[in-house]
PDB file of the backbone (N, CA, C, O) and the ligand in Angstrom, with CONECT records:
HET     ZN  A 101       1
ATOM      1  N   UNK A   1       0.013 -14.694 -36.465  1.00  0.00           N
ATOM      2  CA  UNK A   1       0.828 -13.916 -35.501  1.00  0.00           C
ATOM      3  C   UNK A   1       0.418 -12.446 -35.566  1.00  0.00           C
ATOM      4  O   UNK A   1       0.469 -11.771 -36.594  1.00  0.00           O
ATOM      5  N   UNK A   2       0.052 -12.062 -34.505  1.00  0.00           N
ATOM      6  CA  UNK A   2      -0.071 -10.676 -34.428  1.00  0.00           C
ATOM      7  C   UNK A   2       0.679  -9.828 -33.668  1.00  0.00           C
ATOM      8  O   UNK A   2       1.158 -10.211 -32.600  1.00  0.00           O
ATOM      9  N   UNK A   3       0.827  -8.826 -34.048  1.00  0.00           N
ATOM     10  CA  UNK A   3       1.558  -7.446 -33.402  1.00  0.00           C
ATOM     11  C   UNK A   3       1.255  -6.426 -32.698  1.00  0.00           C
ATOM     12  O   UNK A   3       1.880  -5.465 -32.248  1.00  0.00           O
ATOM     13  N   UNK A   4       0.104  -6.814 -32.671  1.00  0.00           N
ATOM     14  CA  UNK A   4      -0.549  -5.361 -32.186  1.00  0.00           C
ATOM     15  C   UNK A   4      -0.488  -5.372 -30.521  1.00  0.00           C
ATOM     16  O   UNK A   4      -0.948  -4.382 -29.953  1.00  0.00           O
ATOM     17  N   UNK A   5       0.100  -6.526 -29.666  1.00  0.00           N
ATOM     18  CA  UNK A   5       0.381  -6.237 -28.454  1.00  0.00           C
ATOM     19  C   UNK A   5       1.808  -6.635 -28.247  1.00  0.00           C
ATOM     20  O   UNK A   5       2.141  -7.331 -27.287  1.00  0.00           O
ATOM     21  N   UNK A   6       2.725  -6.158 -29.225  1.00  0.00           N
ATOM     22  CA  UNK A   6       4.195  -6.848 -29.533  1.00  0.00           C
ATOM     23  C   UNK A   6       5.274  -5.932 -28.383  1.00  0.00           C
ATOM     24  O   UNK A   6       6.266  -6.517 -27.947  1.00  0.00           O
ATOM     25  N   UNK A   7       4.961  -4.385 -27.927  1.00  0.00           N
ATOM     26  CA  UNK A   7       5.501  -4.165 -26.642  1.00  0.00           C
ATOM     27  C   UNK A   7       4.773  -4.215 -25.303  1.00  0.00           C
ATOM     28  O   UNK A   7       5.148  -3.598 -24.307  1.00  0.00           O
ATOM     29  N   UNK A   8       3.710  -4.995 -25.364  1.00  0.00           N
ATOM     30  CA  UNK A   8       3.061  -5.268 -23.938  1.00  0.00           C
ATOM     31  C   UNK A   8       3.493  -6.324 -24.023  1.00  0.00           C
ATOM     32  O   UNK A   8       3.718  -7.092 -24.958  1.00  0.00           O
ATOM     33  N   UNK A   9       3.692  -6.368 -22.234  1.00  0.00           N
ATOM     34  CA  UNK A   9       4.111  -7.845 -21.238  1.00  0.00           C
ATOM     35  C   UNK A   9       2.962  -8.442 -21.354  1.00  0.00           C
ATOM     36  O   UNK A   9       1.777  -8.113 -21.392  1.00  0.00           O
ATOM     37  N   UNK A  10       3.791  -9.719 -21.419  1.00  0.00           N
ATOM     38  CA  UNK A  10       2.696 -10.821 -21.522  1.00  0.00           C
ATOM     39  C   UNK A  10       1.822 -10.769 -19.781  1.00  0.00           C
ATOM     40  O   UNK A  10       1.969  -9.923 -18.899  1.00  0.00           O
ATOM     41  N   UNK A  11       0.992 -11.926 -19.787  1.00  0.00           N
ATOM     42  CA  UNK A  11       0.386 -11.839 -18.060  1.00  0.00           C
ATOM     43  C   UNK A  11       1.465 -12.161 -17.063  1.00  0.00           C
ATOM     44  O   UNK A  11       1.793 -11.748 -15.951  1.00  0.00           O
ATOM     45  N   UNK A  12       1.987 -13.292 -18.127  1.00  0.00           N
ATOM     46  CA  UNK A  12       3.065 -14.366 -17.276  1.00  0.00           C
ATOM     47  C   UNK A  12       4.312 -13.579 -16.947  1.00  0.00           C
ATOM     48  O   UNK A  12       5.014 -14.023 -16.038  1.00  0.00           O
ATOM     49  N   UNK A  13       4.698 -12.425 -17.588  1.00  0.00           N
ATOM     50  CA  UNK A  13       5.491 -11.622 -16.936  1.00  0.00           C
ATOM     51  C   UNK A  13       5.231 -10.610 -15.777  1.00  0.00           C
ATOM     52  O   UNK A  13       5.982 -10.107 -14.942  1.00  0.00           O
ATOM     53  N   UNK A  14       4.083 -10.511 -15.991  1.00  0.00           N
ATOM     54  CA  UNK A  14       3.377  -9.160 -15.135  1.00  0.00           C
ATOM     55  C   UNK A  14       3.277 -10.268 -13.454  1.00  0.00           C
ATOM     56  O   UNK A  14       3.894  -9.922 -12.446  1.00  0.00           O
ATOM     57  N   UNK A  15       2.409 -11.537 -13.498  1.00  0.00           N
ATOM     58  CA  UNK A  15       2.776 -12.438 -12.401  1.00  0.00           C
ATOM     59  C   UNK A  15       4.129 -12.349 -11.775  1.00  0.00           C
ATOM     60  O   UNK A  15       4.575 -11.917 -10.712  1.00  0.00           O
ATOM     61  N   UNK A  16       4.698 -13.030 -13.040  1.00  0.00           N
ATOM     62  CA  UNK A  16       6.229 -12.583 -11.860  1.00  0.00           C
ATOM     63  C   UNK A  16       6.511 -11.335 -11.650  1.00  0.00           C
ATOM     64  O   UNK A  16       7.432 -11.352 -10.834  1.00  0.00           O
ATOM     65  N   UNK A  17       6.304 -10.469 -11.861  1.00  0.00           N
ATOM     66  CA  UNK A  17       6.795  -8.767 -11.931  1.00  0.00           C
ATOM     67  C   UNK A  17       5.853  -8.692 -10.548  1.00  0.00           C
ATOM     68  O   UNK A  17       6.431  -7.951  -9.753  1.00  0.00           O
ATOM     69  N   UNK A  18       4.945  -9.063 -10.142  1.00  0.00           N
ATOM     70  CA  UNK A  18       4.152  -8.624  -9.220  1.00  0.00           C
ATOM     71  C   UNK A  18       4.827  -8.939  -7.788  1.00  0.00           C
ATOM     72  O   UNK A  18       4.908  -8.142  -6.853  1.00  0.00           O
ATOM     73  N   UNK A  19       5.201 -10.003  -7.808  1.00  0.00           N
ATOM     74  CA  UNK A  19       5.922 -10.824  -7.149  1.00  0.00           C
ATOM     75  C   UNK A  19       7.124  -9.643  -6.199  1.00  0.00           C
ATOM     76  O   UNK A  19       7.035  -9.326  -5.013  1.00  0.00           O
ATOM     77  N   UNK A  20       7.975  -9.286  -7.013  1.00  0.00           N
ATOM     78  CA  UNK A  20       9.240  -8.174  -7.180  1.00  0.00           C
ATOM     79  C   UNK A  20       8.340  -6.785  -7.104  1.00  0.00           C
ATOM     80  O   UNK A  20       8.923  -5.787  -6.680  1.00  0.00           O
ATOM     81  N   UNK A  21       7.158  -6.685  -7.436  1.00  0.00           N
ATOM     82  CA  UNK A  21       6.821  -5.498  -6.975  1.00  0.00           C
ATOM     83  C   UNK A  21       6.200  -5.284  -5.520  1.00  0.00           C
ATOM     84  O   UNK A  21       6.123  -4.176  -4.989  1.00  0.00           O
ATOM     85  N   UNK A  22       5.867  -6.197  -5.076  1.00  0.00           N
ATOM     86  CA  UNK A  22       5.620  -6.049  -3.454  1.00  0.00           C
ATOM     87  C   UNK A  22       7.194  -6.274  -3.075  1.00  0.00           C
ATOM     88  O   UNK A  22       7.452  -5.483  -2.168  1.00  0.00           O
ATOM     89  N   UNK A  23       8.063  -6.856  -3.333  1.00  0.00           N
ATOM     90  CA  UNK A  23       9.425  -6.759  -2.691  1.00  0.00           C
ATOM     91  C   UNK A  23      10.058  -5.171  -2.684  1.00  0.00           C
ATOM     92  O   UNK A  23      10.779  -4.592  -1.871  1.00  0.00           O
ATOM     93  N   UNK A  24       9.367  -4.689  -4.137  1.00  0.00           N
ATOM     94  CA  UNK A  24       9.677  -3.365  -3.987  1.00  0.00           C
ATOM     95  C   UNK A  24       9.343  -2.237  -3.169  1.00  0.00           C
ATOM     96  O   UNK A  24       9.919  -1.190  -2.871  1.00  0.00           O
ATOM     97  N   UNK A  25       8.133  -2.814  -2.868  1.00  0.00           N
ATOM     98  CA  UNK A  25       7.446  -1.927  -2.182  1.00  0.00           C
ATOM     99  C   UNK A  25       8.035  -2.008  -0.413  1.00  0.00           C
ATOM    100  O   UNK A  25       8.052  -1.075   0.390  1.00  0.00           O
ATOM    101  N   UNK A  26       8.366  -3.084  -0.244  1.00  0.00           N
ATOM    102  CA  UNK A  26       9.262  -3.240   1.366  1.00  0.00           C
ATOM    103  C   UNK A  26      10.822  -3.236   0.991  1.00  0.00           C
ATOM    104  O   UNK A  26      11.593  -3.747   1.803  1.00  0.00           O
ATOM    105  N   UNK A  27      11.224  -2.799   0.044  1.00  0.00           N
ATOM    106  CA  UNK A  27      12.088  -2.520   0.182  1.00  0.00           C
ATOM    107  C   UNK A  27      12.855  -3.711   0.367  1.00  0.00           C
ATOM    108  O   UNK A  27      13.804  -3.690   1.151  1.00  0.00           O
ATOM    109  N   UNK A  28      12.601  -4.594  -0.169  1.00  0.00           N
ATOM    110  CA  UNK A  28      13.677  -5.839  -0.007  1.00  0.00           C
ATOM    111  C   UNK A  28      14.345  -6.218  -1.317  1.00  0.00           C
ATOM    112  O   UNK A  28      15.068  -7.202  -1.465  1.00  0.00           O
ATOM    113  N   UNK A  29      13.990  -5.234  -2.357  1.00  0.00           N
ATOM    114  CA  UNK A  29      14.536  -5.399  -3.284  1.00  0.00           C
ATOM    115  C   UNK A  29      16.026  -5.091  -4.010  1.00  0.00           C
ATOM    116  O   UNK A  29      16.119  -3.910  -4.345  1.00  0.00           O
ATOM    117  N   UNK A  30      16.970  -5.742  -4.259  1.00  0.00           N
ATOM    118  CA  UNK A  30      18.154  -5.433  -4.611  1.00  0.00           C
ATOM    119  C   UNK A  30      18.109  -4.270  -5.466  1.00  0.00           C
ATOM    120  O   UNK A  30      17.018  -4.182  -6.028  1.00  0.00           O
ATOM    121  N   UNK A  31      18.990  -3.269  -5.783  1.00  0.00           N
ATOM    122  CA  UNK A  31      19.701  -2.031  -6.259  1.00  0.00           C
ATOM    123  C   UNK A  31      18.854  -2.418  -8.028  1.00  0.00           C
ATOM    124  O   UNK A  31      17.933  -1.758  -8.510  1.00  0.00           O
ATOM    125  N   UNK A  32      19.599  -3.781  -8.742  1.00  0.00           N
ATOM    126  CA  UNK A  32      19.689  -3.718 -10.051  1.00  0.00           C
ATOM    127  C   UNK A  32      17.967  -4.445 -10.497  1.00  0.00           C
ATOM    128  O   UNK A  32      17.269  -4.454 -11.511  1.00  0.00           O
ATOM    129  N   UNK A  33      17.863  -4.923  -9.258  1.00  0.00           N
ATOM    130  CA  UNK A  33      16.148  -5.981  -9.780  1.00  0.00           C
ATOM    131  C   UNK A  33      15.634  -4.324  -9.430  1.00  0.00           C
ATOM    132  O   UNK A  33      15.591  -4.061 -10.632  1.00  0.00           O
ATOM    133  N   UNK A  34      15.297  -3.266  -8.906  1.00  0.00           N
ATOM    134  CA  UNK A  34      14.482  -2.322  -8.404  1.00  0.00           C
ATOM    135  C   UNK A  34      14.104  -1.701  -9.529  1.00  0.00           C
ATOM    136  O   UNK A  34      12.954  -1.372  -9.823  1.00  0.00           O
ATOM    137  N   UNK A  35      15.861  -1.418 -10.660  1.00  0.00           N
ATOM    138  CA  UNK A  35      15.639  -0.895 -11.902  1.00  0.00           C
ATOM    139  C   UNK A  35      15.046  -1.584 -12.958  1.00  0.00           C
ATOM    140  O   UNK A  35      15.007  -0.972 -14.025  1.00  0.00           O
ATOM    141  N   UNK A  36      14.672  -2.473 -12.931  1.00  0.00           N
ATOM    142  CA  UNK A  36      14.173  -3.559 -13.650  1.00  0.00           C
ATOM    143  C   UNK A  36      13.024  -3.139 -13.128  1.00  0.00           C
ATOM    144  O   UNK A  36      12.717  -2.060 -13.635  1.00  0.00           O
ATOM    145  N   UNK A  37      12.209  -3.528 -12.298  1.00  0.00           N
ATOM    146  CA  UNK A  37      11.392  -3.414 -11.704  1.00  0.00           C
ATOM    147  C   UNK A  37      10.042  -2.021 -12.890  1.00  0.00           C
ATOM    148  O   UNK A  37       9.148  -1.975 -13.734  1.00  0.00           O
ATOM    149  N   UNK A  38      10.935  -1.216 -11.993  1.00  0.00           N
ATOM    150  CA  UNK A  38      10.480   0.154 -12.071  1.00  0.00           C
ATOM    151  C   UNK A  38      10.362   0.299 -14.209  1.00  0.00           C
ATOM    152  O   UNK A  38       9.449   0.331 -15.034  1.00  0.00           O
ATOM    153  N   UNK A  39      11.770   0.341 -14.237  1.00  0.00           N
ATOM    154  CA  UNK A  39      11.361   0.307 -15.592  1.00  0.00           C
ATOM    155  C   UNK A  39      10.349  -0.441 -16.104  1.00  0.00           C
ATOM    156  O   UNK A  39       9.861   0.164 -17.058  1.00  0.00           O
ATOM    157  N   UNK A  40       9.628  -1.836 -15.837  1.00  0.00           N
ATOM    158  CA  UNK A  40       8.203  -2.783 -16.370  1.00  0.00           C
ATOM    159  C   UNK A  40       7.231  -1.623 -15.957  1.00  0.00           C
ATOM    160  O   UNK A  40       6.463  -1.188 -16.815  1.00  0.00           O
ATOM    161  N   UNK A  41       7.221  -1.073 -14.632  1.00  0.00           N
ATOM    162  CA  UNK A  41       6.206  -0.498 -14.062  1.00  0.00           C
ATOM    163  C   UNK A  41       5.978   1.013 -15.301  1.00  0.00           C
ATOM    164  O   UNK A  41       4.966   1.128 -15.991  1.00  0.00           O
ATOM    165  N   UNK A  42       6.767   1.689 -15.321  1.00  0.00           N
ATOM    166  CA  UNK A  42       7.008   2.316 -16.677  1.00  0.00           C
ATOM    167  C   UNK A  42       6.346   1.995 -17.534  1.00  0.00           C
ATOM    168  O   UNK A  42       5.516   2.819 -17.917  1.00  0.00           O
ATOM    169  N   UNK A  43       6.401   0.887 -18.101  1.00  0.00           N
ATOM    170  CA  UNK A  43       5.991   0.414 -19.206  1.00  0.00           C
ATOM    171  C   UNK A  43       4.540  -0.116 -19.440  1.00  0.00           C
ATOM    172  O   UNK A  43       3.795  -0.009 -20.414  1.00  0.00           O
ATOM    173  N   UNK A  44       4.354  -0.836 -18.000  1.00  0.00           N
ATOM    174  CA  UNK A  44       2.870  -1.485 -18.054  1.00  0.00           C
ATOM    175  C   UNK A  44       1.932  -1.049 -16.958  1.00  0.00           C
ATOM    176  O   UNK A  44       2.061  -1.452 -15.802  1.00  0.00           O
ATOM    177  N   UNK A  45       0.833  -0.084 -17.402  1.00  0.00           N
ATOM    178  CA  UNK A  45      -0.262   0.309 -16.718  1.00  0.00           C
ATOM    179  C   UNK A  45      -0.803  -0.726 -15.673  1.00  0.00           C
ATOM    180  O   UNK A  45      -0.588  -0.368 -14.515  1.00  0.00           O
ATOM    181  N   UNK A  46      -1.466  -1.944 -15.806  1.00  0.00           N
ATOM    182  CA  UNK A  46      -1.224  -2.770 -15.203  1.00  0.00           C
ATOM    183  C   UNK A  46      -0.759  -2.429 -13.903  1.00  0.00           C
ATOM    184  O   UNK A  46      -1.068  -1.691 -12.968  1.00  0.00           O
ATOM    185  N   UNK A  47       0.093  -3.250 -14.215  1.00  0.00           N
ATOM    186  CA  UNK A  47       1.486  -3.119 -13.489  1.00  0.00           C
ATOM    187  C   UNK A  47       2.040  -1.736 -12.314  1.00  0.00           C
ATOM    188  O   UNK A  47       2.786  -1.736 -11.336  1.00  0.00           O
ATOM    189  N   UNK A  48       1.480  -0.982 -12.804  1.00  0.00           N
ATOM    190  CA  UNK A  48       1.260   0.753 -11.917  1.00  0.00           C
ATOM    191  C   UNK A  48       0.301   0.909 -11.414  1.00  0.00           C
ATOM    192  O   UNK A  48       0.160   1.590 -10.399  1.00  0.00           O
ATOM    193  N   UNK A  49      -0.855   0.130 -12.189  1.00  0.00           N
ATOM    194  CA  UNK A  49      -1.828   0.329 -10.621  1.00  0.00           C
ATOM    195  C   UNK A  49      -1.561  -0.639  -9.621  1.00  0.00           C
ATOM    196  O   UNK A  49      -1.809  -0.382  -8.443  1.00  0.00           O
ATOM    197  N   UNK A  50      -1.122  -1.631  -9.940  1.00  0.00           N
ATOM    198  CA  UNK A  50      -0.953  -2.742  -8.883  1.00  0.00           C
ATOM    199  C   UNK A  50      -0.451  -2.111  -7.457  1.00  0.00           C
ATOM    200  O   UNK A  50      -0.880  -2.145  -6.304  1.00  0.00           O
ATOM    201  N   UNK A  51       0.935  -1.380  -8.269  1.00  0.00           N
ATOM    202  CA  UNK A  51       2.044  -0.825  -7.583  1.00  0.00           C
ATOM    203  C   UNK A  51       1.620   0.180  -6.325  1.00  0.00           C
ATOM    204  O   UNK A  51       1.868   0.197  -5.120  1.00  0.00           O
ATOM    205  N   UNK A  52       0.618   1.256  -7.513  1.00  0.00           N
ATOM    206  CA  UNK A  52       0.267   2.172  -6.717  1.00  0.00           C
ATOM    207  C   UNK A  52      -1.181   1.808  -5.268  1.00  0.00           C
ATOM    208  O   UNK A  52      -1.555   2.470  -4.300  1.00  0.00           O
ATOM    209  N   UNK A  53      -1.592   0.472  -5.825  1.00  0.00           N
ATOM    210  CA  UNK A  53      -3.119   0.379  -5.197  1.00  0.00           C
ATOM    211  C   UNK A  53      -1.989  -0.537  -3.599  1.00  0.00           C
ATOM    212  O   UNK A  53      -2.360  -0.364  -2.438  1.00  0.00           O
ATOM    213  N   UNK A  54      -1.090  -1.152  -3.833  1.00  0.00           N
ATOM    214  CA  UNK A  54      -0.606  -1.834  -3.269  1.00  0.00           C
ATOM    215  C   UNK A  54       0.575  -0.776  -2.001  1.00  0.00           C
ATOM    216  O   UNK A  54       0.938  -1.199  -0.904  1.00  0.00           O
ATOM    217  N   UNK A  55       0.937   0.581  -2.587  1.00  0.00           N
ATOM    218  CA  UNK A  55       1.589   1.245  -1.618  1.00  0.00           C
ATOM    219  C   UNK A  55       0.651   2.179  -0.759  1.00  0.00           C
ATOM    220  O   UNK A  55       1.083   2.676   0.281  1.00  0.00           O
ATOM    221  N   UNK A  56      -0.881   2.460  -1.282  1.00  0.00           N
ATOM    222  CA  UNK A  56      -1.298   2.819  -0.498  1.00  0.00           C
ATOM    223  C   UNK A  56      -1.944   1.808   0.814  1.00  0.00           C
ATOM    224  O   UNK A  56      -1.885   2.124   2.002  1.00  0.00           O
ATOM    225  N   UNK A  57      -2.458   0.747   0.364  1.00  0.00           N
ATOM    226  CA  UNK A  57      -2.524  -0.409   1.154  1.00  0.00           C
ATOM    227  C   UNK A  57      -1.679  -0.533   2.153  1.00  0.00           C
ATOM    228  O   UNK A  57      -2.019  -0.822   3.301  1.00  0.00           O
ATOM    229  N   UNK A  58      -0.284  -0.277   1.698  1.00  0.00           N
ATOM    230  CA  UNK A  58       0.771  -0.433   2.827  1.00  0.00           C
ATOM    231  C   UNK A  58       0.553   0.957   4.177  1.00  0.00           C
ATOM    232  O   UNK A  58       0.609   0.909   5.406  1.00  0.00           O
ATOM    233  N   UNK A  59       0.309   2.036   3.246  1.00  0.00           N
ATOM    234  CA  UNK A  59       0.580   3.282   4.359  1.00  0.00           C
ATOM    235  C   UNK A  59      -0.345   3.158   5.063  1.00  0.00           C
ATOM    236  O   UNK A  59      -0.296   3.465   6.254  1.00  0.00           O
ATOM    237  N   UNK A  60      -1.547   2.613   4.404  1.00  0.00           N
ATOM    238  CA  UNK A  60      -2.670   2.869   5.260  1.00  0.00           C
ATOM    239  C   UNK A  60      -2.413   1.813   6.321  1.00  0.00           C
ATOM    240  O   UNK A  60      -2.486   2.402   7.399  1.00  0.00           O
ATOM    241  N   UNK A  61      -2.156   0.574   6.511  1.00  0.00           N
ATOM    242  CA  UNK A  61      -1.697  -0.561   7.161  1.00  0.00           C
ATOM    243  C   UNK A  61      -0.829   0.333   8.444  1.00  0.00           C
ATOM    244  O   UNK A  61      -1.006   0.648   9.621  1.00  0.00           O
ATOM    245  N   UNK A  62       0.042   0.469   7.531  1.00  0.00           N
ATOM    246  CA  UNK A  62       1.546   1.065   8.607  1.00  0.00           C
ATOM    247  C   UNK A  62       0.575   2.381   9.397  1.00  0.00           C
ATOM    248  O   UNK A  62       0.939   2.676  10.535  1.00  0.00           O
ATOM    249  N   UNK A  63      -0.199   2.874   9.017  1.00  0.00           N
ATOM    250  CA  UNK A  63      -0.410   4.302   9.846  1.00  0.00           C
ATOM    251  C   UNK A  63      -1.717   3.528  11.129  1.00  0.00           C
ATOM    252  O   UNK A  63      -2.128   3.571  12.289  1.00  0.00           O
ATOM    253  N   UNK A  64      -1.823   3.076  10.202  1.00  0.00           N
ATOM    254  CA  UNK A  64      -3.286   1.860  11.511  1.00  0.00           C
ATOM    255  C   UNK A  64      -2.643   1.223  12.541  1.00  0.00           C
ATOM    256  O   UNK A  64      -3.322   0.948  13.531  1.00  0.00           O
ATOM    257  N   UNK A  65      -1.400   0.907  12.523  1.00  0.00           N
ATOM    258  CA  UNK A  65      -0.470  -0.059  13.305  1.00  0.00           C
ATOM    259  C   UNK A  65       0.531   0.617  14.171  1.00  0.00           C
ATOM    260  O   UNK A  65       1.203   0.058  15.038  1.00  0.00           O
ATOM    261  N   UNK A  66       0.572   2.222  13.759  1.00  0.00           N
ATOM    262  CA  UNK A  66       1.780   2.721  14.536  1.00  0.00           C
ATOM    263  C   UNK A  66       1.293   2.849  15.869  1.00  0.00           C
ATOM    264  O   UNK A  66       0.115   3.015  16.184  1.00  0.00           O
ATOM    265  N   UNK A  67       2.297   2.760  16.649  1.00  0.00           N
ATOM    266  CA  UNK A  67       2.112   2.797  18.098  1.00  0.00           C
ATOM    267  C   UNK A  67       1.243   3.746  18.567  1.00  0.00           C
ATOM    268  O   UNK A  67       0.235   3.442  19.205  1.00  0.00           O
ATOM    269  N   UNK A  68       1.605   5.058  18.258  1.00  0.00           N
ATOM    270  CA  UNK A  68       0.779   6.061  18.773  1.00  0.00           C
ATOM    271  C   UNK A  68      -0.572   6.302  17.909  1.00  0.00           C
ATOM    272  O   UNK A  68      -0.474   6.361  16.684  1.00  0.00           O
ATOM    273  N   UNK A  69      -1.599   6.417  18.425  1.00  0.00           N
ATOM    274  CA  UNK A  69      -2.786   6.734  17.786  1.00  0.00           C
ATOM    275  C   UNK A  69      -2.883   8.191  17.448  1.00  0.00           C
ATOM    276  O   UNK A  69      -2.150   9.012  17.999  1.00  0.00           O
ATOM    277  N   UNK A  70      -3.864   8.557  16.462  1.00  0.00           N
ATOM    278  CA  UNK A  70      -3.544  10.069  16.008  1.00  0.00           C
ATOM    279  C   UNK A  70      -4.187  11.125  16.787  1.00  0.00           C
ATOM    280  O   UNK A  70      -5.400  11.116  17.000  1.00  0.00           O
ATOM    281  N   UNK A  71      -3.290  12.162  17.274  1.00  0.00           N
ATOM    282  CA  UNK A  71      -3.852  12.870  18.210  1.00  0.00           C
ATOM    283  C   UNK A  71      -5.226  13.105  18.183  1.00  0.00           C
ATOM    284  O   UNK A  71      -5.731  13.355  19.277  1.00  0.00           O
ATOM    285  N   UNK A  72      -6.153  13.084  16.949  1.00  0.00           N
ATOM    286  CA  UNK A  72      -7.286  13.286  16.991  1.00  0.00           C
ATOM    287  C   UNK A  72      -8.304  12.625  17.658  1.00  0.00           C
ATOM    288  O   UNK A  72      -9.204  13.079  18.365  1.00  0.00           O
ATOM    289  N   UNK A  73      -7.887  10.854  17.154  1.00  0.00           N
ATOM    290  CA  UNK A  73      -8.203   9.982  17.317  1.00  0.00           C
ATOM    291  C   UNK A  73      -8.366  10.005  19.321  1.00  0.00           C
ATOM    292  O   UNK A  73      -9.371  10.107  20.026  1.00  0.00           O
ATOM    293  N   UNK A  74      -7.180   9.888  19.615  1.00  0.00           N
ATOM    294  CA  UNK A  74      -6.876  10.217  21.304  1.00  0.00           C
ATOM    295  C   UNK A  74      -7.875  11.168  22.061  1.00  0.00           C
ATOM    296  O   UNK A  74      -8.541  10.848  23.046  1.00  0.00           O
ATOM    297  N   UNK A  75      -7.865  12.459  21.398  1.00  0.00           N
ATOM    298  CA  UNK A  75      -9.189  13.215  21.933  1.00  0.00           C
ATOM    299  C   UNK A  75     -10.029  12.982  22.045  1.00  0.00           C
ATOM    300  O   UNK A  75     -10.549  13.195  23.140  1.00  0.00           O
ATOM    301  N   UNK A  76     -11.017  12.171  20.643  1.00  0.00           N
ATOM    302  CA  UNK A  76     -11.924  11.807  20.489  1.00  0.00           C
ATOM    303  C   UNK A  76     -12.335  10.683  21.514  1.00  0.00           C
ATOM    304  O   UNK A  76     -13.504  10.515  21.861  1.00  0.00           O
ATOM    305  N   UNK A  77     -11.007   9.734  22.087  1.00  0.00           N
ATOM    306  CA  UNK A  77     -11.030   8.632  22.731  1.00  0.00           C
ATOM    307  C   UNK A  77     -11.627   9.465  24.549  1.00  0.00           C
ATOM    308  O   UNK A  77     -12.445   9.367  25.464  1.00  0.00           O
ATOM    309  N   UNK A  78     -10.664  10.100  24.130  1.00  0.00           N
ATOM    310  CA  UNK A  78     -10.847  10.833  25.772  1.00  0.00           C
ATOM    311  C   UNK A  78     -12.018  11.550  26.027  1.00  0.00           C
ATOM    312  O   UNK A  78     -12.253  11.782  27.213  1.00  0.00           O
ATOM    313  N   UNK A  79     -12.958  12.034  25.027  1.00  0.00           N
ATOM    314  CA  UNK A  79     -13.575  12.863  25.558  1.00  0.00           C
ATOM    315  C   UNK A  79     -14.895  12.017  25.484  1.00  0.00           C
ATOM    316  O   UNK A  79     -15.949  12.449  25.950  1.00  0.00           O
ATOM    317  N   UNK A  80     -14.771  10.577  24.771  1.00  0.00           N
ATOM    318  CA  UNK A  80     -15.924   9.799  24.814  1.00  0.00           C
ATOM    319  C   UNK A  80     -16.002   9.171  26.331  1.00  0.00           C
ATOM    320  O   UNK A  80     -16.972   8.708  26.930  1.00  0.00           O
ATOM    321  N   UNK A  81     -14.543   9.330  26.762  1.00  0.00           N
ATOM    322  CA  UNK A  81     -14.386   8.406  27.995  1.00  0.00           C
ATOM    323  C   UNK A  81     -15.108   9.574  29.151  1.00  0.00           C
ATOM    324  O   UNK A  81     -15.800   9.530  30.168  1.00  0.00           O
ATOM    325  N   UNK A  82     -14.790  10.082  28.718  1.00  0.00           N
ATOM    326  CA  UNK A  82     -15.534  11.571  29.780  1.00  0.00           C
ATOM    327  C   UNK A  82     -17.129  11.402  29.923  1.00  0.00           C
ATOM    328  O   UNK A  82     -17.778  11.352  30.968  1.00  0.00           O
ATOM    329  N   UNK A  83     -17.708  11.309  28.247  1.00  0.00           N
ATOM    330  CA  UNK A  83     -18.980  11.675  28.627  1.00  0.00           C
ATOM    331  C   UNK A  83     -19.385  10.503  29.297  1.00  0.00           C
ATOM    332  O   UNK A  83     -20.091  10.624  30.298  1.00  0.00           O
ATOM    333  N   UNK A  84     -19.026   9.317  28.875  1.00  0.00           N
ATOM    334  CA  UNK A  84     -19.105   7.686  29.635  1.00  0.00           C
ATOM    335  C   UNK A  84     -19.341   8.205  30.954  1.00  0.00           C
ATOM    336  O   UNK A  84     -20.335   7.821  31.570  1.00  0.00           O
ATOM    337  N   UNK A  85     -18.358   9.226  31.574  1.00  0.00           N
ATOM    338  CA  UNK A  85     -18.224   8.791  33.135  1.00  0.00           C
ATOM    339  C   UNK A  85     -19.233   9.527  33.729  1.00  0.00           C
ATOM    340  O   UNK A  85     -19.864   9.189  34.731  1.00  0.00           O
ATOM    341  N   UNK A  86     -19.408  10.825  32.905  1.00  0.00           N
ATOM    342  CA  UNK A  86     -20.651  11.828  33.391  1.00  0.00           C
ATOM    343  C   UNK A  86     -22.138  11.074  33.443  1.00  0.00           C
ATOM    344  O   UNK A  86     -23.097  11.316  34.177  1.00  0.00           O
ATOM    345  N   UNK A  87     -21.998  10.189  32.518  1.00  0.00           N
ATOM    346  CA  UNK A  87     -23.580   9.786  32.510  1.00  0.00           C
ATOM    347  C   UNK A  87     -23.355   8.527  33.519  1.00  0.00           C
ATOM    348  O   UNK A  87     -24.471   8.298  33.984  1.00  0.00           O
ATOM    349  N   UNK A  88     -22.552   7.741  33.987  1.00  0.00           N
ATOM    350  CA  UNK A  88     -22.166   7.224  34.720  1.00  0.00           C
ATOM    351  C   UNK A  88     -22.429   7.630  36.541  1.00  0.00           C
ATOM    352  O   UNK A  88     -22.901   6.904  37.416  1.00  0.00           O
ATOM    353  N   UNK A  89     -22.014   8.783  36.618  1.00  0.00           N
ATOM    354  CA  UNK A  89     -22.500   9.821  37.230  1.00  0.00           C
ATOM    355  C   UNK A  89     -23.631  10.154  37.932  1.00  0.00           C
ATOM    356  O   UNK A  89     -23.897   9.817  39.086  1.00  0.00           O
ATOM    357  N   UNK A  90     -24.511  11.061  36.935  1.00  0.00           N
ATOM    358  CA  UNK A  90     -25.449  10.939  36.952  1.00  0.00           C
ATOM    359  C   UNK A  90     -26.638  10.194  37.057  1.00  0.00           C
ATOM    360  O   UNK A  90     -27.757  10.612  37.356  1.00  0.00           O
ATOM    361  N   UNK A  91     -26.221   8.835  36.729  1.00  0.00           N
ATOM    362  CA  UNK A  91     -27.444   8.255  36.803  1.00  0.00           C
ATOM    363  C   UNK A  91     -28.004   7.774  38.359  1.00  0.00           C
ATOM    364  O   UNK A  91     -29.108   7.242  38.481  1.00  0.00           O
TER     365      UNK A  91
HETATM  366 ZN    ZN A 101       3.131  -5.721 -15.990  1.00  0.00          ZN2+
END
């Protein structure tokens, strides 16, 4: 028997913890599982990058999906549509 990983989570906890940590991350997680949650995440590196690799995943998702495209993006759209029409045009 050894000790030397006696306050690290086992895998089989970190599996289920993963589970509850995407719930966390949408927010579907109850008040008292969140503190639970958070506190493992605390505790296990692991477990925090998951968290963290997994909320940027989300923003980036959610910002790709929002209705409006980013004003930049829009310009860029418009002014490609422009030169389209000039050479269109011209030819
Ligand atoms: Zn963990």
């Amino acid at each position: 028997m050894t000790h030397d990983h006696g306050t690290e989570p086992t895998n089989e906890e970190c599996v289920d913890f993963l589970e509850r940590i995407m719930r966390l991350i949408d927010n579907e997680l109850e008040e008292g599982d969140c503190a639970v949650v958070r506190a493992h995440i605390d505790t296990c590196s692991p477990c925090l990058e998951r968290y963290d690799l997994q909320r940027t995943v989300k923003a980036i998702v959610a910002r790709s999906c929002s209705e409006t495209a980013p004003v930049e993006l829009r310009e860029r759209v418009r002014v490609r549509i422009q030169q389209i029409q000039v050479e269109i045009t011209e030819e």
